[in-house]
C-alpha positions in Angstrom: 50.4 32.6 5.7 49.5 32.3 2.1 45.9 31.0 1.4 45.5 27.8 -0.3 41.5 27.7 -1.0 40.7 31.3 -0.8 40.4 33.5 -3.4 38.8 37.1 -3.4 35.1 36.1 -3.4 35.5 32.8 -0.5 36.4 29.5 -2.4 35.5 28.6 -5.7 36.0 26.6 -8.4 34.8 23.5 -11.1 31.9 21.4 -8.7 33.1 18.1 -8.2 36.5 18.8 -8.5 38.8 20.1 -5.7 38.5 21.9 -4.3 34.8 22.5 -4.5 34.0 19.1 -3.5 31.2 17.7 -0.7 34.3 16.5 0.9 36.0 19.6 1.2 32.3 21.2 1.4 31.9 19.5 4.6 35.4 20.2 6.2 35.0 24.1 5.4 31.8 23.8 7.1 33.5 21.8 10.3 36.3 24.8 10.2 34.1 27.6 10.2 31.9 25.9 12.7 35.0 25.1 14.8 36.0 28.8 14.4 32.5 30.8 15.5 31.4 28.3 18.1 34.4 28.4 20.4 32.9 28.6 23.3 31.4 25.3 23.6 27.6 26.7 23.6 24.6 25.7 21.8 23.2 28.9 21.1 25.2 29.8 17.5 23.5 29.9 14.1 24.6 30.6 10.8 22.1 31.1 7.8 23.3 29.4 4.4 21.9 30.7 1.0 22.5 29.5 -2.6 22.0 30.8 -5.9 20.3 28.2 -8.8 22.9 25.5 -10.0 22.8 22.0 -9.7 25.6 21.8 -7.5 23.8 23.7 -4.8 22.1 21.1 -3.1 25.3 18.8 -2.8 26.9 22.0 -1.2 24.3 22.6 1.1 24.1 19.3 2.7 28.2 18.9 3.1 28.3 22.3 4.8 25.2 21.8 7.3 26.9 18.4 8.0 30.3 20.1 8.7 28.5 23.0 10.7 26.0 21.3 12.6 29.0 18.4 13.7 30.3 21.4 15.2 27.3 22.3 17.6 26.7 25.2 14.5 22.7 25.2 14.3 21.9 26.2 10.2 19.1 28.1 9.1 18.6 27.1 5.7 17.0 30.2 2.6 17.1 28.2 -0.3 17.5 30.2 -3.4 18.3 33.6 -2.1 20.6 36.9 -3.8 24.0 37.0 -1.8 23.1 40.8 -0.5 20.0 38.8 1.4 22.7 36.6 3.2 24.5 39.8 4.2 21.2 41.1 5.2 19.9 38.1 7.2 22.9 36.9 9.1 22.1 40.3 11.0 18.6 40.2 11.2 18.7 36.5 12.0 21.2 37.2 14.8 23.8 34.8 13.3 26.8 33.9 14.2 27.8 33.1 10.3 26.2 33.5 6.7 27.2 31.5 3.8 26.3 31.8 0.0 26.9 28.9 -2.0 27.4 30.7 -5.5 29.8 31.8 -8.0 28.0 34.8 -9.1 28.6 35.4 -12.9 30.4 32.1 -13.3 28.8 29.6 -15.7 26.5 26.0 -14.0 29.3 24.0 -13.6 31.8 25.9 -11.3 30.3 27.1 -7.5 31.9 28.6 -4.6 31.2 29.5 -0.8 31.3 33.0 0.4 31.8 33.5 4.0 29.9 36.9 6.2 30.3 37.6 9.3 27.9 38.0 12.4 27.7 42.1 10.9 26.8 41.1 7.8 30.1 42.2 6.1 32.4 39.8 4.3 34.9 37.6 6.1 38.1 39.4 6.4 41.6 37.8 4.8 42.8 37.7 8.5 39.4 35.5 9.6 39.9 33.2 6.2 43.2 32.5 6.9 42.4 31.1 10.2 39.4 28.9 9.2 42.1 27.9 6.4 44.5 26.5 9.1 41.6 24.7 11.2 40.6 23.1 7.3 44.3 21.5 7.9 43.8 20.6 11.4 42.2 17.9 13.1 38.4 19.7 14.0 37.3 17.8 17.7 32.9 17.3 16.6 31.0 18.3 19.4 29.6 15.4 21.7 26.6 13.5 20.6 23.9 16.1 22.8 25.2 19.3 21.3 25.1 18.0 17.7 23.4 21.2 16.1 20.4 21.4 14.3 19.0 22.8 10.7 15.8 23.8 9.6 14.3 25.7 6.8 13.4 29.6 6.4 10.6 30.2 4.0 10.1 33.6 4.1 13.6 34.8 4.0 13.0 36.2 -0.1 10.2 37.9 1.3 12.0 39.4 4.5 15.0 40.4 1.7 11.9 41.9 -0.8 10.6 44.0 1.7 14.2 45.5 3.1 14.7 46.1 -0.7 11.6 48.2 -0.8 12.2 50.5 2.0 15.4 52.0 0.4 13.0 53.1 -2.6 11.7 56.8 -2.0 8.9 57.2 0.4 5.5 57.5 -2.1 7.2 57.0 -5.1 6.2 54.9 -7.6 7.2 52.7 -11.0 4.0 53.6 -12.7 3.9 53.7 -16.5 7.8 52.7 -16.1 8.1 49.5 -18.5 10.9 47.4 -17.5 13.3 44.6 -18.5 14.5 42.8 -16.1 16.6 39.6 -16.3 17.3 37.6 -13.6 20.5 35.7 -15.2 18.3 32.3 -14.1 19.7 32.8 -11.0 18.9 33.3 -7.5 17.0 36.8 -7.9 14.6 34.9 -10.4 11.5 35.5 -8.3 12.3 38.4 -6.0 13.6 41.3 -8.6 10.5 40.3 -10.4 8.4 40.9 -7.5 9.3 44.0 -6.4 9.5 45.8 -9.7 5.4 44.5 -9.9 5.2 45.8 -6.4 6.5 49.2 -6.7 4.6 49.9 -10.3 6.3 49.0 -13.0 5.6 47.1 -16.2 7.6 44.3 -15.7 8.9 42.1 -18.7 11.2 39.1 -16.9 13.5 37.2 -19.1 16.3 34.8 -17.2 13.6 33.8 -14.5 13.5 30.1 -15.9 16.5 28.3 -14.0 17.3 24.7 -14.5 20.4 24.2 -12.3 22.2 24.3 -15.6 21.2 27.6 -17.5 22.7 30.1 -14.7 24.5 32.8 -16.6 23.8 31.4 -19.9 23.3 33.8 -22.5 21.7 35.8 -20.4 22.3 38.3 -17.1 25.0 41.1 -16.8 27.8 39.2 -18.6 25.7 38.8 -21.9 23.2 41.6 -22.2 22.5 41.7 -25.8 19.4 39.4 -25.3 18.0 41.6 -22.4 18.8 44.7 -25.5 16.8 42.9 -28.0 13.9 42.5 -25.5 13.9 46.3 -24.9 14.3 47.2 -28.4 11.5 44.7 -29.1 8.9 45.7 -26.0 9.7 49.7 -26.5 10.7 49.3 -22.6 12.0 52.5 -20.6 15.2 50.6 -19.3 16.5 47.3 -18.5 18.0 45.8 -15.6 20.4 42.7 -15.7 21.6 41.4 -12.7 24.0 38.4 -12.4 23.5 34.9 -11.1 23.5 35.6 -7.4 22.3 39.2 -7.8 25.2 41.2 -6.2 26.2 42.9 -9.4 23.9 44.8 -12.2 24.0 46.2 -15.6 21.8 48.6 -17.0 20.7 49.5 -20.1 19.2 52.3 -21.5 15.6 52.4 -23.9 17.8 52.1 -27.1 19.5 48.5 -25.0 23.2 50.5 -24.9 24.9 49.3 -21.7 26.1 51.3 -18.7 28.7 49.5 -16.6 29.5 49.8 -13.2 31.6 53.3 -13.4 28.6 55.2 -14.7 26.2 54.3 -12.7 28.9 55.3 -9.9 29.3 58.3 -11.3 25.0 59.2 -11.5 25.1 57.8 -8.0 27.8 59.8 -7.0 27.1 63.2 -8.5 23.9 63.0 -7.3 24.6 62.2 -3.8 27.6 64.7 -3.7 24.3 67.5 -4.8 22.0 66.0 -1.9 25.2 66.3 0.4 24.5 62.5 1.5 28.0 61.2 -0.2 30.1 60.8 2.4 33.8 62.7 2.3 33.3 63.0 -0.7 34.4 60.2 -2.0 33.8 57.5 -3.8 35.2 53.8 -3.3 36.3 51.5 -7.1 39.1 49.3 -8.0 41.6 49.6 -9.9 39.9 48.4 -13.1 37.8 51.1 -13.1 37.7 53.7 -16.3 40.0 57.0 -16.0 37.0 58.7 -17.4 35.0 58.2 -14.2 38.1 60.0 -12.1 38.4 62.8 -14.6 34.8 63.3 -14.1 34.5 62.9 -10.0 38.2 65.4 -10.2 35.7 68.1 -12.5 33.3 68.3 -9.0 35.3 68.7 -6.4 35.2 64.7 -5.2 37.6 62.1 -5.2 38.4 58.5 -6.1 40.0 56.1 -3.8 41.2 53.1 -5.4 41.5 49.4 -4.3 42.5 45.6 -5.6 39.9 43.9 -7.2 37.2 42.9 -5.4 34.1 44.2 -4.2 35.4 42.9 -0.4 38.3 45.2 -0.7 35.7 48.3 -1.8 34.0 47.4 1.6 36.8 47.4 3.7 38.0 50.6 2.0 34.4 52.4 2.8 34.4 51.1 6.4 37.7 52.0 7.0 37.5 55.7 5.6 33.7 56.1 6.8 32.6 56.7 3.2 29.0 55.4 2.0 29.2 54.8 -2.7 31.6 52.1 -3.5 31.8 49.5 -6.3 33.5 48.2 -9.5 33.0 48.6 -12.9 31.9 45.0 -13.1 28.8 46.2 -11.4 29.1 45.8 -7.8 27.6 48.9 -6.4 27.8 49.0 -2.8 25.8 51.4 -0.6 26.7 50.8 2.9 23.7 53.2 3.8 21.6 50.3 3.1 23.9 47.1 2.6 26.5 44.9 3.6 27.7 44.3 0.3 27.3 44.7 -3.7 23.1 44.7 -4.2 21.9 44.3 -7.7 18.3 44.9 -7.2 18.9 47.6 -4.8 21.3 49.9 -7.3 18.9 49.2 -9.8 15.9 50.6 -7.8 18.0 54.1 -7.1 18.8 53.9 -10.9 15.0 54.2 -11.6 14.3 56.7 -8.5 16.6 58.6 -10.3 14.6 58.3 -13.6 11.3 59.3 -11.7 13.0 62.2 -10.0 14.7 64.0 -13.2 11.8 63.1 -15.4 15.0 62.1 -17.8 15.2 59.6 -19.9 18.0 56.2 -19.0 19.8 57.4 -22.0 20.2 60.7 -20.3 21.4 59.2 -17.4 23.7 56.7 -18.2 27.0 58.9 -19.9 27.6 61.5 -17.0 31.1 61.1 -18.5 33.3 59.7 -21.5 35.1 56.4 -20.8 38.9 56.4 -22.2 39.5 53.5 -24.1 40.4 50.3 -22.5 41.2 47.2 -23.3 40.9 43.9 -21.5 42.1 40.3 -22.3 42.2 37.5 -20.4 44.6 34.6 -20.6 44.0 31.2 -19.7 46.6 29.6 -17.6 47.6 26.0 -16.2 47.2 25.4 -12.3 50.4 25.9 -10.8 52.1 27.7 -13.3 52.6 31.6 -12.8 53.2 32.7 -16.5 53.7 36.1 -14.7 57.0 35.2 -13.7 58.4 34.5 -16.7 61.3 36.8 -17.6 59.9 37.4 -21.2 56.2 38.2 -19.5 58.1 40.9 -17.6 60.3 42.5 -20.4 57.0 42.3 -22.4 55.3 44.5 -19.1 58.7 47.0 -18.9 58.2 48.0 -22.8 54.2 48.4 -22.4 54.9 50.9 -19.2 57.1 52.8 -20.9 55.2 53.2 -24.1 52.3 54.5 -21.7 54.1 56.5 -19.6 52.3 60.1 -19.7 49.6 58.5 -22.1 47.7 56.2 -20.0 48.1 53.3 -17.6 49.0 49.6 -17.5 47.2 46.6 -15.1 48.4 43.2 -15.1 46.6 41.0 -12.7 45.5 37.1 -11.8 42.0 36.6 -11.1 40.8 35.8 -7.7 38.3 33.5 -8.9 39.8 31.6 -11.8 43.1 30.7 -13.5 43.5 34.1 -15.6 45.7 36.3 -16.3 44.2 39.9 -17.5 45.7 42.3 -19.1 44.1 45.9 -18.8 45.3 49.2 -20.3 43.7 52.3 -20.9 45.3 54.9 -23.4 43.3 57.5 -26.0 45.4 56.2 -28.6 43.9 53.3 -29.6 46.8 51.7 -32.0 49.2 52.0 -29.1 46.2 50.2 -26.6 45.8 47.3 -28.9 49.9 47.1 -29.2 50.3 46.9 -25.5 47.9 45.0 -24.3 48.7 42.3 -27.9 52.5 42.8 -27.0 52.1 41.0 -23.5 48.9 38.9 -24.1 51.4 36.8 -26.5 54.0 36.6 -23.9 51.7 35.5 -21.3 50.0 32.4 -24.0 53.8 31.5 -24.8 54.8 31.0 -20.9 51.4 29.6 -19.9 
């Protein structure tokens, strides 16, 4: 069955307009009730977080109306980072746990994320069915098993303190000045927090939300004000996590950025040395630099690639029993201590790493050199696949062949929004900007 509302991060799209609407908010909400209470009892629970944006509040309601119609009871954490939903749903003993966010997205779009009762991500097989029940007509539950909600204040603090543990045993942050910025999202108090906690000098830019300024200028997709900051403060390192803290950048004391695929590749290395990285291997998409497999090839590990997504990292760790996954996005996943991606977690074991070397972040954030790449994106009109468009795919034939032996092509939609990207990575970088221009114009003639 194809999926009509899913995408590879739960449902998402503009608020207000379908399908992220309270209507279709609230019918989700009866479908996954409908789907985890199937036994008639009273005694399920899910736990729903959000992130900062405006939309949030209109999302929560529709979806503890569509739960709790179902006999779902809802445990409400108000602004929380998606990894504490992950986190919580076990803890809490929930049936369900749902994020309303869409992570580095600007105010006006939001989306629903979906975990399961182990914490982990819904799997396609599980979306697909709640899909068919959103089509269906959903029986409520009788008037005495309505379910309930009610409000969890301390689930930050329960996230904080998990957060905490995973940092080395009587280590501490002292004398470490850092930048951290919170994207004015839902990590806008708790990254904060436990920086203070653990030592550090903490300087917090992004911690200001106003339901509107979520992403804005600010976070892991625009780091150059967290850089000036450093540059400005004479911090150690920054740390710039993304609206619903799942994903990180960091940045080193002169502000140059380290993606995803080097800190992988610190994280790696130094897990492979400690013996703790499992198989070793490491878990990253398809999007991820060449550089970082030359480099894991030069130590004896190995790279297993995945679609995009940090769901489909997941399910490649569980399924091959290894521990370091994650994009180049900045999705780090560490199954040793998570469900899912974890910005303030990744960001910790960069700085444990600092402490431990005695090394500079500059020294610690180029364990290898990247091969060029270049990425476009291409707007596109709903219902319209520009992709199949027989000049889009002559334009694609040419570009693989004039790469063939030199580097590598990836053509891709986006889960999350109607784009077409355009990736290729090659060392010369006249042919890289040819190829990727050669199809980019294809694509913007057929969309």
């Amino acid at each position: 069955m194809t999926r009509k509302f899913f995408g590879t991060d739960g449902v998402r799209g503009t608020a207000n307009s379908y399908p992220m609407t309270a209507e279709m908010a609230l019918k989700i909400g009866a479908a996954a009730g409908r789907y985890f209470r199937n036994d008639g009892s009273n005694g399920h629970r899910v736990v729903i977080g959000k992130d900062t944006r405006l939309s949030g509040y209109m999302f929560e309601n529709a979806l503890t109306a569509g739960l709790t119609s179902t006999g779902m009871n809802v445990l409400l954490l108000g602004p929380v980072p998606t990894p504490a939903v992950g986190l919580l749903t076990t803890s809490m003993r929930a049936d369900l746990g749902i994020m309303i966010s869409a992570s580095h997205n600007p105010h006006h779009d939001n989306g629903i994320k979906f975990f399961g009762p182990d914490g982990f991500k819904l799997s396609d097989a599980a979306e697909t069915e709640i899909e068919a029940l959103i089509a269906s007509v959903i029986t409520p539950a009788k008037a005495e098993n309505i379910g309930r909600a009610k409000r969890i204040d301390d689930g930050r603090f329960r996230y904080a303190e998990r957060v905490k543990s995973t940092f080395p045993a009587g280590m501490r942050l002292d004398g470490l000045k850092v930048v951290i910025d919170c994207a004015n999202g839902a990590a806008h108090r708790v990254a904060p927090e436990v920086l203070w906690e653990l030592g550090a000098t903490v300087i917090p830019i992004g911690v200001a939300p106003d339901g509107t300024n979520i992403n804005e200028g600010c976070g892991s997709t625009h780091p150059d004000f967290a850089a000036e900051v450093i540059r400005r403060e004479g911090a150690d390192v920054g740390i710039c996590l993304d609206g619903d803290a799942d994903r990180v950048m960091i940045l080193d004391e002169t502000g140059t950025v380290a993606d995803g695929d080097q800190l992988m590749a610190l994280m790696a290395g130094r897990w492979a040395e400690q013996e703790r990285l499992q198989g070793g291997t490491l878990v990253a998409t398809v999007m991820s630099n060449l550089g970082l497999e030359r480099y894991l090839e030069g130590r004896g590990l190995r790279l297993e690639r995945t679609a995009v997504g940090d769901r489909y990292v997941v399910e490649a760790m569980r399924k091959g029993g290894w521990n370091l996954g994650g994009e180049q996005s900045g999705h780090i996943v560490m199954t040793d201590y998570a469900t899912t991606g974890d910005g303030l977690l990744a960001g910790l074991q960069f700085l444990a790493a600092m402490i431990e070397t005695g090394k500079p972040a500059s020294a610690l954030t180029s364990s290898f050199e990247t091969v060029p790449q270049l990425l476009k994106n291409v707007r596109y009109s709903q219902g319209q696949d520009p992709l199949n468009a027989a000049s889009v795919q002559s334009a694609i034939a040419n570009a693989e062949a004039q790469l063939t032996g030199r580097g590598r092509l990836l053509i891709r939609k986006s889960g999350t929004e109607p784009l077409i990207r355009v990736m290729a990575e090659c060392e010369d970088n006249d042919l890289l900007s040819e190829v990727v221009d050669s199809i980019v114009t294809e694509v913007e003639a057929a969309a």
